[in-house]
LOTORLO-158839 format. One record per residue (C-alpha): x, y, z negated; residue in one letter. Coordinates in steps of 0.02 Angstrom, whole numbers, plus 50000, padded with zeros to 5 digits. Layout:
XYZA
...
***
This chain:
515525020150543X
514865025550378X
515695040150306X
515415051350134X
515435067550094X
515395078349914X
514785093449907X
513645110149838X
511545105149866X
511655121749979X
513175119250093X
512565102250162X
512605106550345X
514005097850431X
514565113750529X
516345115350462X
516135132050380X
516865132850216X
518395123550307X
518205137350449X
518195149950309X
519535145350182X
520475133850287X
521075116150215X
522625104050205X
522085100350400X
521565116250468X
521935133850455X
520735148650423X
519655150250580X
519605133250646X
518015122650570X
518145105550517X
517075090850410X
517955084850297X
517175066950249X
518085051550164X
517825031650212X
517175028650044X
516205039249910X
517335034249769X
518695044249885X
517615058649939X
517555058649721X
519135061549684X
519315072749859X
518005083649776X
518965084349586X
520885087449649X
520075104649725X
519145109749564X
519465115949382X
518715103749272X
517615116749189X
516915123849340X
516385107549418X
514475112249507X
512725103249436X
512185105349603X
513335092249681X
512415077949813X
513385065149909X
513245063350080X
512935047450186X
513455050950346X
513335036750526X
514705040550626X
514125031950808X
515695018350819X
515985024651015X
516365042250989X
518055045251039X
519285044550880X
521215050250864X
522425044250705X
523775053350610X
524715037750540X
525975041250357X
527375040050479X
527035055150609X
526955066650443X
528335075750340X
528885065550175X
528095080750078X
526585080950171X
525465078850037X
526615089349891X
526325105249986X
524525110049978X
523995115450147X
525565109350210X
525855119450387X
526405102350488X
524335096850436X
523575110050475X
524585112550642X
523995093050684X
522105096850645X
522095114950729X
522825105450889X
521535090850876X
520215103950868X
520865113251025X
520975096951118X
519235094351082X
519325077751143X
519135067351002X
517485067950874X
518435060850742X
520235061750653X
520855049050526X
522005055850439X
522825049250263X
522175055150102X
523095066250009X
522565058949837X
522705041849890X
523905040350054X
523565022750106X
521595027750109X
520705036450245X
519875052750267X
518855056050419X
518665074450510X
517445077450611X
517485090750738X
515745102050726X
515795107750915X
516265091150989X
514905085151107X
514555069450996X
514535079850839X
512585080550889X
512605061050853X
513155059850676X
511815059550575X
511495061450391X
510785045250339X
510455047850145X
510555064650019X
510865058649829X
511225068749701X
512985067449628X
513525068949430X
515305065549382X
515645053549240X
516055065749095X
517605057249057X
518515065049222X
518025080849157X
518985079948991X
***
């Protein structure tokens, strides 16, 4: 599986940190996550719902990222969530579901819905899961938003 991921030139390690340090609609402070998207258009607008339109980075790359298709993978489907799951930034319910996937530790991957677009998929990716050591970085390009977003 082929995943994407937005983010600063010199935070491209996929060891959940910022997530572990700021928490994030699916985890709380403490508990790392990656937070990738199943297309780089998403992982786009991912990226600009978190940032002031003035402060977006020059330093931004996108991330290619192979997900091995046999790692073990768990779901959160629109259904299982609150209807204002995605009104309430860092709504509790999500982060509650991520912190538990991460305890369980059985799973690599959660799809979960996006936020910005609910009937699209964003896939985390748990840093100290066995398999983690399997995903692999395939390509590093830099990324410029189109200047008309940032009107």
């Amino acid at each position: 599986m082929r995943v994407w991921r937005i983010t600063r030139r010199p935070f491209q390690a996929l060891d959940g940190e910022g997530a572990r340090l700021n928490g994030g609609r699916w985890n709380s402070e403490g508990v790392a996550v990656v937070y990738t998207s199943f297309a780089l258009s998403l992982a786009a607008l991912e990226y600009l719902v978190h940032v002031d339109v003035e402060d977006a980075p020059a330093d931004l790359v996108a991330l290619e990222i192979d997900v091995p298709d046999d790692v073990p993978a768990n779901e959160v489907r629109l259904g299982d969530l609150p209807e204002d799951w995605n009104r309430v930034e860092d709504h509790p319910a999500c982060a509650a579901i991520g912190d538990r996937w991460v305890r369980d530790g059985r799973a690599l991957v959660l799809r979960v819905p996006s936020a910005v677009i609910p009937h699209e998929s964003n896939y985390l990716l748990n840093p100290k899961h066995p398999d983690a050591a399997r995903v692999e970085v395939v390509s590093v390009r830099d990324f410029v938003f189109d200047p008309r977003l940032l009107e």
